[in-house]
N, C-alpha and C positions, 0 to 999 in steps of 0.2 A: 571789301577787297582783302584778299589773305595776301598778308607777311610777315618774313621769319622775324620781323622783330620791332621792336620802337622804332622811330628813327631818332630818336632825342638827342644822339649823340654826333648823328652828322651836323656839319655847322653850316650847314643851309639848307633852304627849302626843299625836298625834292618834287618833282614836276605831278601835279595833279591829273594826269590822263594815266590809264592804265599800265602798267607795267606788263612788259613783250615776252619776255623769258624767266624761268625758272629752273635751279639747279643746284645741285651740290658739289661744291670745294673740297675733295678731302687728300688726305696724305702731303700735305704740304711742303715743302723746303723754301729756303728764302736763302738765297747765297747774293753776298754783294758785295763789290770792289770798288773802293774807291778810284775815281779818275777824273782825270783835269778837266774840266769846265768846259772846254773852248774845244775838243774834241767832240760833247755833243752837242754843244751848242749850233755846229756847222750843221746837225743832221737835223733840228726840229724843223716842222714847221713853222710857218708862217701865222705869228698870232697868240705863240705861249711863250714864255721866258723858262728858262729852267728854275726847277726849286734847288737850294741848297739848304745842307741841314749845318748848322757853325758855319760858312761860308765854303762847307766839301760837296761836290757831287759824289754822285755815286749811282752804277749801274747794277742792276740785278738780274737771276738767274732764279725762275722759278719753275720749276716741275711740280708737277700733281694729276691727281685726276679728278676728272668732268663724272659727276654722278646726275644720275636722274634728267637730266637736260629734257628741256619739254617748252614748247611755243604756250602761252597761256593760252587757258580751255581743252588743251590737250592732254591726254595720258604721256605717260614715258613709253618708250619704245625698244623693246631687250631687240639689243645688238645694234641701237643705234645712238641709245643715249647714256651711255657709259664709255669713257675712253680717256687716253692719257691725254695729256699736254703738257707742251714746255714753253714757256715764254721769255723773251729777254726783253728788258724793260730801264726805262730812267723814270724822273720825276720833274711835274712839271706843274706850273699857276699860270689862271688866268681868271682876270674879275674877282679875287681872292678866292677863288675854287681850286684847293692842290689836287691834285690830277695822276695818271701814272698813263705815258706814251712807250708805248710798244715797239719796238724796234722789228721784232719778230716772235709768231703765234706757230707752233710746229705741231701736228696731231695726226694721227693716221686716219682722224674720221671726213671721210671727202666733204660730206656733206656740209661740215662744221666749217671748212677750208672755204669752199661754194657762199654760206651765208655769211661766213664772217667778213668776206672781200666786198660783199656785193651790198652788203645792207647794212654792215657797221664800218665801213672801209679800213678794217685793221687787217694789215699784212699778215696774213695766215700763209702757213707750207704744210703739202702733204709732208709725211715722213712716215718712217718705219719706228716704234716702239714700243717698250716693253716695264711694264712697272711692277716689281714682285717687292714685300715683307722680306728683309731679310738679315738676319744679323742684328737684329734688334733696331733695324733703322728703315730703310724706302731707299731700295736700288732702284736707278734708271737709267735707260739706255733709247736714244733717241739719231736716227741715220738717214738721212735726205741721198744726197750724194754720195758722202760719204760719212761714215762715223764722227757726229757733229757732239755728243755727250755723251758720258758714261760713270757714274758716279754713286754712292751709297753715302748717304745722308743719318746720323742718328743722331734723336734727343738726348740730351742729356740734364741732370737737372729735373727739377718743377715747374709749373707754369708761372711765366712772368706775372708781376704788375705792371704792366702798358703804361705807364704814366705822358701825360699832354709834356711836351718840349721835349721826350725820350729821343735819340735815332730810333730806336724800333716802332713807339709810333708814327715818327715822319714817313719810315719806308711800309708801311700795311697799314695803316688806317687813312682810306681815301677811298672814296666813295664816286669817282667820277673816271672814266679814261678819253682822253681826247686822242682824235683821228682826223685824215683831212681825204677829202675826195681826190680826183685825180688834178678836177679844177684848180686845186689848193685850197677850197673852203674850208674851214676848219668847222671842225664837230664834234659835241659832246657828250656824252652817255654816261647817265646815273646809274648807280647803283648801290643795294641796300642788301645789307650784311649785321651781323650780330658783333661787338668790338673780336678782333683775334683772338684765341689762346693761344698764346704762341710760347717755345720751350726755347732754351737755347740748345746748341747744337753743332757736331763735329763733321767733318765732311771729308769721305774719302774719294778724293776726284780721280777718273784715270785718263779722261778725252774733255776737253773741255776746246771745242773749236767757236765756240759763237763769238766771243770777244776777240777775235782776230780783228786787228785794226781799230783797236779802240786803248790802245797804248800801255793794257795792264799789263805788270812786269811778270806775275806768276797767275796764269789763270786757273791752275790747279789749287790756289790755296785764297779761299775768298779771303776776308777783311773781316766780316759778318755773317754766323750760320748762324739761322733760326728752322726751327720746325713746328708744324701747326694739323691737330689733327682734320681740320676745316670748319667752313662756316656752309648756311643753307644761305642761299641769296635768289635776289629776283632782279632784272636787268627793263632798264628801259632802252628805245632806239634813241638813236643819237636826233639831238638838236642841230643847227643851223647855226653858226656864232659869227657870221657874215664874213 
């Protein structure tokens, strides 16, 4: 069974039946705000407690793009497996598996929207956008309704060392994202990824609507920019965690 990498470094077993999906991460940003505990504590599920890194939460804003996407045994599909995303995200354990729960997944790819609801139960949104190279960083602009992001991201610097207790690896080194059916079953889905490179990084925000209502004072000026040129990953479907 092909994958992109060991897994030696996740800190549990992952699941012995085949892995569902394969794909590439690339052109990354990592923007995140710290905010109070008990603001997302209201929104999880049923079943995870929030992770805290020193005792802060913190939410994130990730843009990038979806390469090669492909069901295993399958080819890639030009024009269907290439496409932007933007996701907003917290951090979350359960059974000591740290986790990353998605508040909201935005993409213009239907399909991606279709399977992502139905068979991973992660909140996907069509949307309208647009990722270009530019200025020596990764513009993006992402519009559901209404212009919901817009923003140019550049590295800056060399790549990190990622070290174990870092915040940078609390917020990108996790290998699991839990989701909950409609029922409220909670579930979880592995995945397996090479450790991040990841840069640090400046951010020029100009629309930044997704954290409305999540009490951040300036959501144009994260707390924490990282950028990452990506990793290759392979996904498994989600488990049942009762």
């Amino acid at each position: 069974m092909w994958l992109p990498c060991s897994a030696e470094h996740v800190p549990w077993t992952l699941p012995d039946r085949p892995w569902a999906v394969r794909q590439r991460w690339l052109d990354l940003s990592f923007l995140h705000w710290r905010v109070e505990a008990a603001v997302l504590r209201e929104r999880l599920p049923e079943g995870v407690n929030l992770d805290l890194h020193e005792g802060q939460a913190w939410i994130g804003v990730v843009p990038f793009r979806m390469d090669a996407v492909r069901p295993r045994g399958l080819p890639a599909v030009p024009g269907l497996s290439r496409f932007p995303e933007l996701n907003l995200r917290t951090y979350v354990v359960r059974d000591g598996r740290p986790g990353v729960l998605f508040f909201s997944l935005d993409t213009p790819s239907r399909l991606t929207v279709e399977v992502g609801r139905r068979r991973f139960c992660v909140p996907y949104r069509a949307a309208t956008q647009e990722l270009q190279a530019r200025d020596g960083g990764t513009w993006f602009r992402s519009e559901r309704e209404e212009l919901e992001w817009e923003g140019l991201v550049r590295p800056v610097g060399d790549q990190l060392v990622v070290e174990p207790g870092s915040v940078e690896h609390f917020l990108t080194e996790r290998y699991c994202f839990y989701s909950a059916r409609p029922d409220g079953t909670l579930l979880r889905a592995d995945v397996l990824h090479p450790p991040w490179p990841v840069q640090l990084a400046e951010a020029e925000l100009r629309v930044n609507r997704l954290l409305d209502g999540f009490g951040v004072a300036d959501p144009l000026r994260p707390d924490l920019c990282h950028a990452s040129r990506g990793v290759q990953v392979v996904g498994w479907t989600p488990e049942s965690l009762g």
